[in-house]
Biotite code that builds the C-alpha atoms (Angstrom):
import biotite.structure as struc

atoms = struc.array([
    struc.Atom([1.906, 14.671, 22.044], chain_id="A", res_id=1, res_name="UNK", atom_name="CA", element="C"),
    struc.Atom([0.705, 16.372, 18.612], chain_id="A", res_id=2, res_name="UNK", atom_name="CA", element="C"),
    struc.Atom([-1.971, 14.807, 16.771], chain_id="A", res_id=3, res_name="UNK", atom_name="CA", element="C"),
    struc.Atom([-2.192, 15.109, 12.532], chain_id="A", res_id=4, res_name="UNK", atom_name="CA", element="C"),
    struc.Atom([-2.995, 18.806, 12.807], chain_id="A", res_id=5, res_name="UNK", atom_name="CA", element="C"),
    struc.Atom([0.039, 19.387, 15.006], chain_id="A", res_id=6, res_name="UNK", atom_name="CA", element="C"),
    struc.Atom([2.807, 19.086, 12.510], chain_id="A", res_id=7, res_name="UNK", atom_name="CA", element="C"),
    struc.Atom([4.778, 20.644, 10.280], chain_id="A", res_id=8, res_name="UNK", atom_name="CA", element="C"),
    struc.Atom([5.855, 19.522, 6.545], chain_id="A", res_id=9, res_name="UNK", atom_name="CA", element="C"),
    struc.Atom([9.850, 20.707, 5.821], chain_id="A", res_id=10, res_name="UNK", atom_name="CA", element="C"),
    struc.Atom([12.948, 20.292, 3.965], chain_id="A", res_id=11, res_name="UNK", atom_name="CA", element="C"),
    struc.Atom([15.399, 18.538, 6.456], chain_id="A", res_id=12, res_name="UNK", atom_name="CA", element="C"),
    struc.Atom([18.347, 21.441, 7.352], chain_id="A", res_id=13, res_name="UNK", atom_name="CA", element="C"),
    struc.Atom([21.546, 20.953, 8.574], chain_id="A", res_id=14, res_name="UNK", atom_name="CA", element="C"),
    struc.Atom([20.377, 21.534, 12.098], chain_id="A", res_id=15, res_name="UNK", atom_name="CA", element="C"),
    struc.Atom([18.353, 18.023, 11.934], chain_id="A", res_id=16, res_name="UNK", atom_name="CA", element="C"),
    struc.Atom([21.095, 15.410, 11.448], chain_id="A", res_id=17, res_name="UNK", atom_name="CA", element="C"),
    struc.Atom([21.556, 14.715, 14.860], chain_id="A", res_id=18, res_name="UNK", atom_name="CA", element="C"),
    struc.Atom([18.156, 14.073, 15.128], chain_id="A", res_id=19, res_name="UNK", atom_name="CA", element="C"),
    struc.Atom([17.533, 12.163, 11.624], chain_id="A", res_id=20, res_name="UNK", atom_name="CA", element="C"),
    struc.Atom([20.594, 10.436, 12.631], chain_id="A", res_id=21, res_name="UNK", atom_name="CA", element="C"),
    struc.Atom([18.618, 9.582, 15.998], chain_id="A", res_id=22, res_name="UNK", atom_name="CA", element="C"),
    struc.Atom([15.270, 8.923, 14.180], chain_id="A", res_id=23, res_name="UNK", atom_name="CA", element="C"),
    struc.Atom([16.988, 6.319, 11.507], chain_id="A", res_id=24, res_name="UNK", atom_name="CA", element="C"),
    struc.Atom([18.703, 4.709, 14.636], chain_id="A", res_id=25, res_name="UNK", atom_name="CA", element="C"),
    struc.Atom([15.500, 4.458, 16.563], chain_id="A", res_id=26, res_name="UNK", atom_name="CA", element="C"),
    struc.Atom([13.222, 2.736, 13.544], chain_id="A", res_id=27, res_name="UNK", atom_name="CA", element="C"),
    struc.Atom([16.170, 0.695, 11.831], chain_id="A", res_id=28, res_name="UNK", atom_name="CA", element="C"),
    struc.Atom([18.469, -0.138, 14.572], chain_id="A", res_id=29, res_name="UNK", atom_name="CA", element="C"),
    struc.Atom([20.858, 0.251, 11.915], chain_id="A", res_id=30, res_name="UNK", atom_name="CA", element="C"),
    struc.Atom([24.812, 0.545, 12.964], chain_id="A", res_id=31, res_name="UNK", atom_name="CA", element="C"),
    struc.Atom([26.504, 3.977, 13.603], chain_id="A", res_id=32, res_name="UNK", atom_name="CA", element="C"),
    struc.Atom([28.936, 3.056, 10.502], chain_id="A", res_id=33, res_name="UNK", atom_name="CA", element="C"),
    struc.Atom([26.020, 2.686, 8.197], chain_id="A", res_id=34, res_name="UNK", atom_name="CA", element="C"),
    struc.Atom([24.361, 5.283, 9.014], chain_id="A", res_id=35, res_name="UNK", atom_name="CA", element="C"),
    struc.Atom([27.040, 7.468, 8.933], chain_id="A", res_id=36, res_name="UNK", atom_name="CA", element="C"),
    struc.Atom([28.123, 6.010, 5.376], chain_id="A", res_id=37, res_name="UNK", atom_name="CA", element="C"),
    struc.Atom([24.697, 6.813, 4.271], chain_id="A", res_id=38, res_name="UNK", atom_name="CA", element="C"),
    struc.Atom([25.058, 10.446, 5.580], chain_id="A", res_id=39, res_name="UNK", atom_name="CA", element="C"),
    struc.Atom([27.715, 11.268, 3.912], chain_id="A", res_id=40, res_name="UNK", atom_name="CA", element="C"),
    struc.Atom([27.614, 9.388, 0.690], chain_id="A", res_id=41, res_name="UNK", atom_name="CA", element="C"),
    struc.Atom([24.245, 9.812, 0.103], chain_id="A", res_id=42, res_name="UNK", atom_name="CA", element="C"),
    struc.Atom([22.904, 12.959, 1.658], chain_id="A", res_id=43, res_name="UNK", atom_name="CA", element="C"),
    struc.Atom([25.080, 15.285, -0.392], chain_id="A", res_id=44, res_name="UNK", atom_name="CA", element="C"),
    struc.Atom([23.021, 14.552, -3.759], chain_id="A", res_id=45, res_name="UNK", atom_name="CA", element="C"),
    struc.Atom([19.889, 14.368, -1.878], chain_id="A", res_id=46, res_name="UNK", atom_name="CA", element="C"),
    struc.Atom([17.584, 15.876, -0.060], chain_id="A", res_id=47, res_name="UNK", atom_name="CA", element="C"),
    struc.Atom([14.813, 14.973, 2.992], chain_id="A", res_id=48, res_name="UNK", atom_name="CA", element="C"),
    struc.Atom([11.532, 15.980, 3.870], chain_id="A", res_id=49, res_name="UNK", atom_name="CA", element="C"),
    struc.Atom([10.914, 16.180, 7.984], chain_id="A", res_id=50, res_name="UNK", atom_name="CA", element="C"),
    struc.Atom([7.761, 15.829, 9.824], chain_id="A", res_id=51, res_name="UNK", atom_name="CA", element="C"),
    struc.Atom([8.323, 17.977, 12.585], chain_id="A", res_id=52, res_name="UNK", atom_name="CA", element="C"),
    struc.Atom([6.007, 17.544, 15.577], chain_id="A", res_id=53, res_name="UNK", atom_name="CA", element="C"),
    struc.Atom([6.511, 19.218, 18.970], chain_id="A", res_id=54, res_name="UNK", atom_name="CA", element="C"),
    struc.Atom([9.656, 21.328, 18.206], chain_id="A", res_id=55, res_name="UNK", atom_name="CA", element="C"),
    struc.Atom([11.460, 18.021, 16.510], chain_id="A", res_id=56, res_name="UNK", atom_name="CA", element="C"),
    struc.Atom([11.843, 15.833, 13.684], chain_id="A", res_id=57, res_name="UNK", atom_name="CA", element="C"),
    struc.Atom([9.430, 12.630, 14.157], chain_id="A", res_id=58, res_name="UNK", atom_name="CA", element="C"),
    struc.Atom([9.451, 11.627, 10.533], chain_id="A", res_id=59, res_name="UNK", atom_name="CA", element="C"),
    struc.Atom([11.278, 11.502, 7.621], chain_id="A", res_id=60, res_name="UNK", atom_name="CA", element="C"),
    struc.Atom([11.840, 10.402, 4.402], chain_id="A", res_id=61, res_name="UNK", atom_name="CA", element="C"),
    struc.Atom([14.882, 10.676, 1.806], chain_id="A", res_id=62, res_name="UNK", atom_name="CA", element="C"),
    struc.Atom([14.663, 12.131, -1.574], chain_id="A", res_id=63, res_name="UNK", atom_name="CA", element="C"),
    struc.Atom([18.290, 11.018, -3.420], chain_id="A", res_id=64, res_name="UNK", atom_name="CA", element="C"),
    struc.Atom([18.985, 11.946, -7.156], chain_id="A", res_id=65, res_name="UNK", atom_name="CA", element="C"),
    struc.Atom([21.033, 10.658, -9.684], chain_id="A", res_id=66, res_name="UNK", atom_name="CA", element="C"),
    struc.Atom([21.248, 9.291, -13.288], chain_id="A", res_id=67, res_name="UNK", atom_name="CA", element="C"),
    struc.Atom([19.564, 6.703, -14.999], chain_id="A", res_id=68, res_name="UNK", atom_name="CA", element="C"),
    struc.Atom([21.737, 5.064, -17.901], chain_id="A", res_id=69, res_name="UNK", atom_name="CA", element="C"),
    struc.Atom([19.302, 3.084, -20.503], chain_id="A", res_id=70, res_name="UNK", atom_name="CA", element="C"),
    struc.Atom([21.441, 1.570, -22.992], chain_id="A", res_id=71, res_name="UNK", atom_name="CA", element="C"),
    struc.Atom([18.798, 2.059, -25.525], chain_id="A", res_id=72, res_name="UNK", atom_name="CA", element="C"),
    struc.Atom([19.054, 5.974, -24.962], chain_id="A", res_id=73, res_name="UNK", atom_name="CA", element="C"),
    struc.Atom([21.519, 8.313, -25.885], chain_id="A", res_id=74, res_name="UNK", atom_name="CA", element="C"),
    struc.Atom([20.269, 10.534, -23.785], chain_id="A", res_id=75, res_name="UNK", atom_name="CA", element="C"),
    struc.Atom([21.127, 10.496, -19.403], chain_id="A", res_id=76, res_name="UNK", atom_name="CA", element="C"),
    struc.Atom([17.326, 10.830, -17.673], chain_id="A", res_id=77, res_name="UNK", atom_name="CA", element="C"),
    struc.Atom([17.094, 12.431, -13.901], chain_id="A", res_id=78, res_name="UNK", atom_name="CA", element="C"),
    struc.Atom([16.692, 9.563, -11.370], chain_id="A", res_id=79, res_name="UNK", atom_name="CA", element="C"),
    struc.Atom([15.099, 10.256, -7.820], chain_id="A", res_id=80, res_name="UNK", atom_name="CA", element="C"),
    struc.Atom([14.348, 7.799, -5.253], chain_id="A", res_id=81, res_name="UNK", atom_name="CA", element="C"),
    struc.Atom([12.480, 8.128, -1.874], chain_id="A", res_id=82, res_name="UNK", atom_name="CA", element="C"),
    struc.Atom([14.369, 5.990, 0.641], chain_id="A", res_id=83, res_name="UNK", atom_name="CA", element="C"),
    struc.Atom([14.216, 4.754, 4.448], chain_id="A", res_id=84, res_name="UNK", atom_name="CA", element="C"),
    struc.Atom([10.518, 6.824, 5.404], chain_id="A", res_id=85, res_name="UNK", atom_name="CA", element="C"),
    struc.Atom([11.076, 6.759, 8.983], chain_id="A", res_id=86, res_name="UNK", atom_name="CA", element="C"),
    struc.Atom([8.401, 7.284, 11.883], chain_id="A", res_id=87, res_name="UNK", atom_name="CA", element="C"),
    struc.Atom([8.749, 7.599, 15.598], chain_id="A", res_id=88, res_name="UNK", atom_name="CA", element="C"),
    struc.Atom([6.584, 4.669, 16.625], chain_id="A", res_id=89, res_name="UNK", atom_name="CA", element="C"),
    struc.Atom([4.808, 7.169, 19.425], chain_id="A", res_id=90, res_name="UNK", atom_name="CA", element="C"),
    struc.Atom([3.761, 9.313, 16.379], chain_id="A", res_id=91, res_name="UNK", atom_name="CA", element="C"),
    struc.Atom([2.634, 6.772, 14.278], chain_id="A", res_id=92, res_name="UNK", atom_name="CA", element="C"),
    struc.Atom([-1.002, 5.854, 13.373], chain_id="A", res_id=93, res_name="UNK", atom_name="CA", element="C"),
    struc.Atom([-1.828, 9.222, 12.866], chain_id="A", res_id=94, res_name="UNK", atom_name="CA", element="C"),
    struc.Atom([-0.966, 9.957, 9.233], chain_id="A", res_id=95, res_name="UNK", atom_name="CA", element="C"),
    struc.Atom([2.436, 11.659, 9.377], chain_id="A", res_id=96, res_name="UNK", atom_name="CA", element="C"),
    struc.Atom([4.233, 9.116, 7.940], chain_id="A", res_id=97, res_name="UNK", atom_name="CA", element="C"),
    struc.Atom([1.526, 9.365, 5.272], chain_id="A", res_id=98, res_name="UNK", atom_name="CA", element="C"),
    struc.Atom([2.183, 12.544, 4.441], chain_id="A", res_id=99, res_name="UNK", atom_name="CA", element="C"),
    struc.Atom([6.033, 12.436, 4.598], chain_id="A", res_id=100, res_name="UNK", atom_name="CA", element="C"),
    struc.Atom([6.151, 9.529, 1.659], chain_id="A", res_id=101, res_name="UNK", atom_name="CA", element="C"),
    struc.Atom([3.413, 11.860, -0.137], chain_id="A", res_id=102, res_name="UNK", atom_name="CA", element="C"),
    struc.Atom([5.465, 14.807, 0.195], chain_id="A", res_id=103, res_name="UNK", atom_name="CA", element="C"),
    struc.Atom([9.097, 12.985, -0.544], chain_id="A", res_id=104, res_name="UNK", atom_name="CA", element="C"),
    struc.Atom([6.789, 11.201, -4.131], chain_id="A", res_id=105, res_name="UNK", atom_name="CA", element="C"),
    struc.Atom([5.559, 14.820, -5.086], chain_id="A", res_id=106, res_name="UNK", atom_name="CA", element="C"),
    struc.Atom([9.292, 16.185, -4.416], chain_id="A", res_id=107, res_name="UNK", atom_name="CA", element="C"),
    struc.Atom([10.792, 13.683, -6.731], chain_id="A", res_id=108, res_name="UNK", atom_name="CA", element="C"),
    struc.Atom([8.996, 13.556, -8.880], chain_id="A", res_id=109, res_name="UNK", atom_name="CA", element="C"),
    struc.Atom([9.154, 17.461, -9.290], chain_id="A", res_id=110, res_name="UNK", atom_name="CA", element="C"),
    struc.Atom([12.954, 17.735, -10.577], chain_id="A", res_id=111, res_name="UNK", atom_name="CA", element="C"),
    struc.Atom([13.223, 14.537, -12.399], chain_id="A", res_id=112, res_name="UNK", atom_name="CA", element="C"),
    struc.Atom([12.453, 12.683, -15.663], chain_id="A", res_id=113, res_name="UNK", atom_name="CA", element="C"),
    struc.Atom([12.035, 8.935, -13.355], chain_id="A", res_id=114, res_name="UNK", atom_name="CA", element="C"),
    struc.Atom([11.417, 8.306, -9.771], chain_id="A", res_id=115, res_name="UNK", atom_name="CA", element="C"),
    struc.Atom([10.414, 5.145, -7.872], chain_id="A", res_id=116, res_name="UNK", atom_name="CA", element="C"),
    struc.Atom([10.619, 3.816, -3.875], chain_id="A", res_id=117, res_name="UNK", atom_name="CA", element="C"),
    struc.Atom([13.240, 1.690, -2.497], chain_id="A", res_id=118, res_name="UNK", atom_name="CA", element="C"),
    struc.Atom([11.495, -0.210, -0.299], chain_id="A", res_id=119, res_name="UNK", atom_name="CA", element="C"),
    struc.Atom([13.040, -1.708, 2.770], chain_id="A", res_id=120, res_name="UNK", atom_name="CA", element="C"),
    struc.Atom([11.826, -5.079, 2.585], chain_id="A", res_id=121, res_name="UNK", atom_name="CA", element="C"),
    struc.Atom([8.845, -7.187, 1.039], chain_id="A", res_id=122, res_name="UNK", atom_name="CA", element="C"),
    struc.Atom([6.871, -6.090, 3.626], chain_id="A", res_id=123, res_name="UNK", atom_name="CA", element="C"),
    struc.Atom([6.720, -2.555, 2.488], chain_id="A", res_id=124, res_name="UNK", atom_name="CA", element="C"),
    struc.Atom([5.599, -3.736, -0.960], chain_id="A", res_id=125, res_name="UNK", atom_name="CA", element="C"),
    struc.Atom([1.564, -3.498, 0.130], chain_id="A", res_id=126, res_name="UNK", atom_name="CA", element="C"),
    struc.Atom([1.753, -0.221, 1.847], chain_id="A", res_id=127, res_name="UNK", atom_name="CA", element="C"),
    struc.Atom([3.872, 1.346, -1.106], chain_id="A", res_id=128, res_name="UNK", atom_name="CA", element="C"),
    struc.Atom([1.519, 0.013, -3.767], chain_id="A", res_id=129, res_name="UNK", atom_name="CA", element="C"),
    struc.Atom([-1.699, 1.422, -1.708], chain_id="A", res_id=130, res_name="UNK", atom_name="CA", element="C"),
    struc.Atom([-0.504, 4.652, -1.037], chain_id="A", res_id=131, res_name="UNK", atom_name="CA", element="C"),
    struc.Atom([1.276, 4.615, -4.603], chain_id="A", res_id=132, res_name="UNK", atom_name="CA", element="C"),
    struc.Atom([1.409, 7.498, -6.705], chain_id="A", res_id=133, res_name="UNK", atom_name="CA", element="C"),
    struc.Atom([1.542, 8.603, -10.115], chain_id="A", res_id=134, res_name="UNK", atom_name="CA", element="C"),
    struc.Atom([4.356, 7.243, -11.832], chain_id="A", res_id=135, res_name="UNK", atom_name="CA", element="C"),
    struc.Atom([5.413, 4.960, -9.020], chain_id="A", res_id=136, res_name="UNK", atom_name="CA", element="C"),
    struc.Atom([7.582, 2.149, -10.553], chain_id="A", res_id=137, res_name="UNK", atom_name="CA", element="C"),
    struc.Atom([9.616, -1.195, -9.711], chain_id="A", res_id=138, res_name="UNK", atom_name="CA", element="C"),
    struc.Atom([7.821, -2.228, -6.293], chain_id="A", res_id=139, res_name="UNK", atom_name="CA", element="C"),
    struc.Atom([9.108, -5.990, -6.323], chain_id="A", res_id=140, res_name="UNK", atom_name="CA", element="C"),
    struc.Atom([9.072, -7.749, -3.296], chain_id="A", res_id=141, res_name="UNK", atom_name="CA", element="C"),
])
């Protein structure tokens, strides 16, 4: 089993749905409908970034763009949000997950004019805030 040193920061590929599939599965227990819904609904505007650890993905974390309408502003802003960060629970503890969120911030952040997390539940409100970045906005329980 790979410690923090033994991974590998990447854009997801086409090769790795199976295994994000797999990976979302595992940590959400979410249905096969869902998840497929959110493949291919959301995925096509988005992007991922992959921990890979001993030749496979062990966590990830979804990048998804858009528009943001203000109704004050004429003008349509970039939207990104990082969404669902994902870690195999025999990889976690170890700062991958960490890094993944880090990664995913700094990638949204990079092609946008607003970004912010979708957390999963209230729980995630703590963690978000303490590993918050710049710019990090909305985290409401």
């Amino acid at each position: 089993m790979s410690d923090l040193s033994d991974f590998i920061l990447r854009p997801a590929s086409d090769a790795d749905r199976p295994a994000l599939r797999a990976l979302w599965q595992r940590v959400f227990g979410d249905d096969d409908a869902y998840i497929d819904s959110f493949f291919e609904h959301m995925m096509p505007g988005g992007g991922c970034v992959v921990a890979e650890a001993d030749g496979k993905p062990v966590s990830a974390m979804y990048v998804l763009r858009g528009l943001l309408l203000l109704p004050y502003r004429k003008k349509r802003l970039t939207a990104a949000y990082t969404y669902a960060l994902a870690t195999l629970p025999e990889y976690r503890g170890r700062g991958i997950g960490t890094a993944v969120y880090k990664a995913a911030n700094d990638e949204a952040l990079s092609g946008a004019d607003a970004a912010c997390v979708l957390p999963a539940g209230a729980g995630a409100v703590p963690v978000l805030r303490e590993r918050g970045r710049r710019k990090a906005a909305g985290l409401r329980p």
